[in-house]
MOPAC internal coordinates of N, CA, C and O (Angstrom, degrees):
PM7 1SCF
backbone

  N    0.0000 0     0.00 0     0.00 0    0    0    0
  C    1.4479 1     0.00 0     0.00 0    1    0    0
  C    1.5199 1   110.49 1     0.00 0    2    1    0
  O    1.2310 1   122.68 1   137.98 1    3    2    1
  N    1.1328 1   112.47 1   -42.02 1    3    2    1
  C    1.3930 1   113.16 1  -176.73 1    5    3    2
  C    1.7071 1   129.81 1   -71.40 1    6    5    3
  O    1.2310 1   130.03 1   162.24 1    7    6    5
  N    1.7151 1    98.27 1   -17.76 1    7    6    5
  C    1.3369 1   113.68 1   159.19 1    9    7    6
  C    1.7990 1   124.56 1   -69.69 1   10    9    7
  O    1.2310 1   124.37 1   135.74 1   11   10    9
  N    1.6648 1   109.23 1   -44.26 1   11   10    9
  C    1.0899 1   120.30 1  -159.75 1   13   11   10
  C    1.8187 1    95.20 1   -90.62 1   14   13   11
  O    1.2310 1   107.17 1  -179.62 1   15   14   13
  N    1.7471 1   141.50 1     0.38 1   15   14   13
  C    0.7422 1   156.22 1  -177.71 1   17   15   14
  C    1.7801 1   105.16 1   -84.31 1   18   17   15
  O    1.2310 1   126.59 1   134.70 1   19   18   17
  N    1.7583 1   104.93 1   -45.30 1   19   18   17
  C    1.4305 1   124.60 1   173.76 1   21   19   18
  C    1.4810 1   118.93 1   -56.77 1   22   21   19
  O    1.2310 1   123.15 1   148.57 1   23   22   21
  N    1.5147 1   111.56 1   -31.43 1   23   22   21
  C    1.4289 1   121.30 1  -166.22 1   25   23   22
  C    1.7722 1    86.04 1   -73.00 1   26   25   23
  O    1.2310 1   130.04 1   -26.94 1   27   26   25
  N    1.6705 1    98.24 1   153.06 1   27   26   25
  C    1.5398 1   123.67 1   174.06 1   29   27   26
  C    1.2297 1    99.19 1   -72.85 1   30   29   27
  O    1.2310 1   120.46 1   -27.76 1   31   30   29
  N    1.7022 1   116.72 1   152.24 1   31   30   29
  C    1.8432 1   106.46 1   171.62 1   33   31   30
  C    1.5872 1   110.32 1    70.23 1   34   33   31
  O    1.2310 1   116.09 1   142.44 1   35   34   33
  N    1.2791 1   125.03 1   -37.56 1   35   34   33
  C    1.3726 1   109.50 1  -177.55 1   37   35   34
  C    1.4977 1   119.83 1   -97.38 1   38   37   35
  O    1.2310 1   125.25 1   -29.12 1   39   38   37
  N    1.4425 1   107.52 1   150.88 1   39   38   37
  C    1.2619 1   134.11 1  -158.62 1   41   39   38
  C    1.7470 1   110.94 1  -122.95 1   42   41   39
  O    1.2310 1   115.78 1   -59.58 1   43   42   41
  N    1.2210 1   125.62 1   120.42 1   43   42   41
  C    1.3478 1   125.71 1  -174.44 1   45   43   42
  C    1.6636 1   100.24 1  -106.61 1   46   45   43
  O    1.2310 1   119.78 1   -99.89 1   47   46   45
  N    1.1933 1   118.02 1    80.11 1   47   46   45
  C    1.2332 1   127.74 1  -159.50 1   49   47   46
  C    1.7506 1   123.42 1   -89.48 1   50   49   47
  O    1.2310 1   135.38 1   160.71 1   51   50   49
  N    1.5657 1    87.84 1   -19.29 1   51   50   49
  C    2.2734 1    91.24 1  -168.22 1   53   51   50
  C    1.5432 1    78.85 1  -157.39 1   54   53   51
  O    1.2310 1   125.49 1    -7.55 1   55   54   53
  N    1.5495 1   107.06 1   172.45 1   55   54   53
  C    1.2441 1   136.11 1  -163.13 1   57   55   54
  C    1.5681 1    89.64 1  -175.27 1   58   57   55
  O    1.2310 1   134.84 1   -52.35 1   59   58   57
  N    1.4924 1    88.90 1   127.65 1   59   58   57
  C    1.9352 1   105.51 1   174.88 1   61   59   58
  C    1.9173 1    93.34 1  -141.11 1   62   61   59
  O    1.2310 1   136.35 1   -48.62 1   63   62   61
  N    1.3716 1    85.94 1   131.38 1   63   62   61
  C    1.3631 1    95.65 1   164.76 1   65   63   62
  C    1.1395 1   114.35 1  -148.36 1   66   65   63
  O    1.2310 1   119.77 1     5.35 1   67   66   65
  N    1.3266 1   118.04 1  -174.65 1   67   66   65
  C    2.0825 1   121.23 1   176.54 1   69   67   66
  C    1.5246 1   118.32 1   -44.21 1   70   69   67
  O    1.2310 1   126.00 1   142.96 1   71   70   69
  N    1.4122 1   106.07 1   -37.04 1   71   70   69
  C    1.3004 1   101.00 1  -177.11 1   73   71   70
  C    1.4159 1   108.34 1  -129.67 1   74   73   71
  O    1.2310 1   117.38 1     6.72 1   75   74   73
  N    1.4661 1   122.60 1  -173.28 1   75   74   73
  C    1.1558 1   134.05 1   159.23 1   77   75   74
  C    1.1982 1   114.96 1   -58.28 1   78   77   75
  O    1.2310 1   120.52 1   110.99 1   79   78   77
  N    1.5901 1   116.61 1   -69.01 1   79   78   77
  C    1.4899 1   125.14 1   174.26 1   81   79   78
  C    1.3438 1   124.49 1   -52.92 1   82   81   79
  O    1.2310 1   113.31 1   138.60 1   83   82   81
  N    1.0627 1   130.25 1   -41.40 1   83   82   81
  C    1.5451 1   136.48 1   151.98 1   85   83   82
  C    1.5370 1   111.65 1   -24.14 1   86   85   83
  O    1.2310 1   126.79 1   110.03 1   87   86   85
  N    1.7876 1   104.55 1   -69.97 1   87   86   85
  C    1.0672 1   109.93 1   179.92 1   89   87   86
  C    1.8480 1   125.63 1   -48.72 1   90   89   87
  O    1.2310 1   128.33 1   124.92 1   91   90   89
  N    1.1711 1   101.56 1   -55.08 1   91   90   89
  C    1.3637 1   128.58 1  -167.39 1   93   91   90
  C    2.0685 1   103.12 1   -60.53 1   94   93   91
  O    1.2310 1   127.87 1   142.37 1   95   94   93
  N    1.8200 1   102.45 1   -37.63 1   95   94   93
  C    1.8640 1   105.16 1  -175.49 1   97   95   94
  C    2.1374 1    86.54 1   -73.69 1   98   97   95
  O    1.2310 1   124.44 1   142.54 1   99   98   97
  N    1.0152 1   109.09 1   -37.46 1   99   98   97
  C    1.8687 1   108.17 1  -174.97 1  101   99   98
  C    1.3685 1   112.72 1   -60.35 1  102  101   99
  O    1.2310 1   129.04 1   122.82 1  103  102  101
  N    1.2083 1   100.19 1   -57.18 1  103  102  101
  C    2.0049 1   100.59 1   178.20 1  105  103  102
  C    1.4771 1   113.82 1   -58.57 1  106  105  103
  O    1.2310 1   118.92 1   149.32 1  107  106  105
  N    1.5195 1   119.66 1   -30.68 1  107  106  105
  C    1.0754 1   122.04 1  -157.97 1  109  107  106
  C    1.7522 1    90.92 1   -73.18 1  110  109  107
  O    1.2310 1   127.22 1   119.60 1  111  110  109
  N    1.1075 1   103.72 1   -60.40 1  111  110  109
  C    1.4454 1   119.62 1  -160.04 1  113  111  110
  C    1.6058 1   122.18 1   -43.14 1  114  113  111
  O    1.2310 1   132.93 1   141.94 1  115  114  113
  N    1.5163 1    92.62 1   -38.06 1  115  114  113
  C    1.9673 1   123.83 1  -168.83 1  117  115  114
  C    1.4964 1    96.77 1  -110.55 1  118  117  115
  O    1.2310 1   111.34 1  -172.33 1  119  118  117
  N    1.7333 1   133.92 1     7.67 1  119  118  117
  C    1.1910 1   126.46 1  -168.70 1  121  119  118
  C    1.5316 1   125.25 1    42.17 1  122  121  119
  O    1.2310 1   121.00 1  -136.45 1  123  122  121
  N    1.0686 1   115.69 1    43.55 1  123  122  121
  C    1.4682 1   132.44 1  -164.15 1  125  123  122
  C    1.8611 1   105.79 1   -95.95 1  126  125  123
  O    1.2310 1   122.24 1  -106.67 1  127  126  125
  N    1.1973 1   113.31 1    73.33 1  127  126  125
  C    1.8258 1   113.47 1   169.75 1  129  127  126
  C    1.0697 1   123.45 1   -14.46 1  130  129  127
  O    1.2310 1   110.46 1    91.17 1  131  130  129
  N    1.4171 1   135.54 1   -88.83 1  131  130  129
  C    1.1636 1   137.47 1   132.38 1  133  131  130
  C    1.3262 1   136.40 1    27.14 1  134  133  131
  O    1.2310 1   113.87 1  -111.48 1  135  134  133
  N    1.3640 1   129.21 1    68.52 1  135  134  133
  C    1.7767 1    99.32 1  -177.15 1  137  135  134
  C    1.5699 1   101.41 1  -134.72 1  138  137  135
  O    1.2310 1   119.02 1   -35.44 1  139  138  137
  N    1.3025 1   119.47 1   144.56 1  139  138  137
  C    1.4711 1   120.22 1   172.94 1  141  139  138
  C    1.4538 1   111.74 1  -141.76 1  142  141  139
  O    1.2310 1   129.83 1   -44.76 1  143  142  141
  N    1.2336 1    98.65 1   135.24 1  143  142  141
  C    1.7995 1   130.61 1   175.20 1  145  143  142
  C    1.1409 1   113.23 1   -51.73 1  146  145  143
  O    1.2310 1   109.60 1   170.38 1  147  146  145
  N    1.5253 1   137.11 1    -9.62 1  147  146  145
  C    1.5297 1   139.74 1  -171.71 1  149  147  146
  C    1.3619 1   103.89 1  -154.15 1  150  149  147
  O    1.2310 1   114.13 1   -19.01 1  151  150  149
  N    1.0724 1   128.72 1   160.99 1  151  150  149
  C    1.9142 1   135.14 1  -176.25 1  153  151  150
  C    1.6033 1    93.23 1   -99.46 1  154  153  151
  O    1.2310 1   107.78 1   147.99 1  155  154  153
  N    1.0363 1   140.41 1   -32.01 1  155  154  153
  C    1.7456 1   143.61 1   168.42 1  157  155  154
  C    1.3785 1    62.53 1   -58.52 1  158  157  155
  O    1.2310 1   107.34 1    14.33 1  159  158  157
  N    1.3583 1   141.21 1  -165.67 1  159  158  157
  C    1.4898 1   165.23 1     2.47 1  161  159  158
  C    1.5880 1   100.81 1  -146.32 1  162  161  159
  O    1.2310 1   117.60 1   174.81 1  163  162  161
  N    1.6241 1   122.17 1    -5.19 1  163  162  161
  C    1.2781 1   125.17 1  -169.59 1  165  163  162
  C    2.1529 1    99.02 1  -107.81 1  166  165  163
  O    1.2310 1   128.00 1   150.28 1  167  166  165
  N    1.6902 1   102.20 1   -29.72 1  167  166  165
  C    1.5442 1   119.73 1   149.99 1  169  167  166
  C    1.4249 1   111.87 1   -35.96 1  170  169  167
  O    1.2310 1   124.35 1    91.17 1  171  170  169
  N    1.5042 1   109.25 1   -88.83 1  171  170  169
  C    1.1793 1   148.33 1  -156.44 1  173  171  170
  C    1.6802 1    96.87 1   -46.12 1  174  173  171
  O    1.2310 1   119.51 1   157.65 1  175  174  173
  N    1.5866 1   118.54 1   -22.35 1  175  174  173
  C    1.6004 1   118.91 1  -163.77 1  177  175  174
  C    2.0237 1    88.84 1   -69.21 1  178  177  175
  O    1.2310 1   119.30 1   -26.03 1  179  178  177
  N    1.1284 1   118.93 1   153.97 1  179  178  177
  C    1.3497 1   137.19 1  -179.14 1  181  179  178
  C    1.6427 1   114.20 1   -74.61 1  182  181  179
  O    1.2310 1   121.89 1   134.78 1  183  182  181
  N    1.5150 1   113.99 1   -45.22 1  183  182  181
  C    1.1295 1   157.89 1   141.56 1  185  183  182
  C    1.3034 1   124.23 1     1.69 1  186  185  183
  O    1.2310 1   130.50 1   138.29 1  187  186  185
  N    1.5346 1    97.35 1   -41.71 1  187  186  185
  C    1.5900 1   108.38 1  -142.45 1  189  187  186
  C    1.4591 1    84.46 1  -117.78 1  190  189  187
  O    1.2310 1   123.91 1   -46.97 1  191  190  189
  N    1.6802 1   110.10 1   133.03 1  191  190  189
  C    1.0405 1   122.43 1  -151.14 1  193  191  190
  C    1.6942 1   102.65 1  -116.41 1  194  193  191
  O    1.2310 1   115.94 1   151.48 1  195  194  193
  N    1.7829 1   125.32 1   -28.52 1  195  194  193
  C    1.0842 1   122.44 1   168.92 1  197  195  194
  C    1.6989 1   113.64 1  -171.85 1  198  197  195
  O    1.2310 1   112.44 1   -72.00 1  199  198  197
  N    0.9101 1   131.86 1   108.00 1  199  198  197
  C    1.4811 1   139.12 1   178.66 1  201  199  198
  C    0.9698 1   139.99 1   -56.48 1  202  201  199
  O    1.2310 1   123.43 1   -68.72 1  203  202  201
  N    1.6700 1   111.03 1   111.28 1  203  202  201
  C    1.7513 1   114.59 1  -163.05 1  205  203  202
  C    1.7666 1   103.73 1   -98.27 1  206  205  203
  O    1.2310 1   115.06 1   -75.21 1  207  206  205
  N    1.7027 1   126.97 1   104.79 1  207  206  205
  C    1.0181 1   145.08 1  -170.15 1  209  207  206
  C    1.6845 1    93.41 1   -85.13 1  210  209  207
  O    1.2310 1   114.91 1   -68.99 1  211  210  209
  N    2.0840 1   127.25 1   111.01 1  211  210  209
  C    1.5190 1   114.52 1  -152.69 1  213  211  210
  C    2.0450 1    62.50 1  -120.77 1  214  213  211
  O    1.2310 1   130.13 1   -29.89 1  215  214  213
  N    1.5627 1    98.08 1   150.11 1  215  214  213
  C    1.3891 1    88.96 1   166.18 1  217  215  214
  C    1.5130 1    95.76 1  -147.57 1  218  217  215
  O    1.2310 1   118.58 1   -47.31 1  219  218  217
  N    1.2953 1   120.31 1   132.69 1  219  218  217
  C    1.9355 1   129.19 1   179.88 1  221  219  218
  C    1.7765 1   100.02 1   -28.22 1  222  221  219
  O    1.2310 1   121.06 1   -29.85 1  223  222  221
  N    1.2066 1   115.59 1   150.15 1  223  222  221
  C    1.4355 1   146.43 1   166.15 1  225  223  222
  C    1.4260 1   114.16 1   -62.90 1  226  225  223
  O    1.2310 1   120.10 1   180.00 1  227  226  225

């Protein structure tokens, strides 16, 4: 997040994860507005311009 925050033009706008709480400790952390309880409903935002899928190392 903190890379794709650096890019010009880009916007780190929503965060969807498994849960609510998931969502809600991520946004908090990266200041991310945006937060949704399901990956359908973080899609579904109008907003959302293209989806970065981050998965552990």
């Amino acid at each position: 997040v903190q890379i794709l925050k650096q890019l010009e033009g880009a916007e780190v706008l929503a965060v969807g994860s498994r849960s609510a709480e998931g969502a809600d400790r991520f946004g908090s952390r990266w200041g991310i507005p945006r937060r949704y309880g399901t990956y359908e409903d973080a899609a579904s935002d109008a907003d959302v311009d293209v989806v970065y899928v981050a998965t552990p190392c």
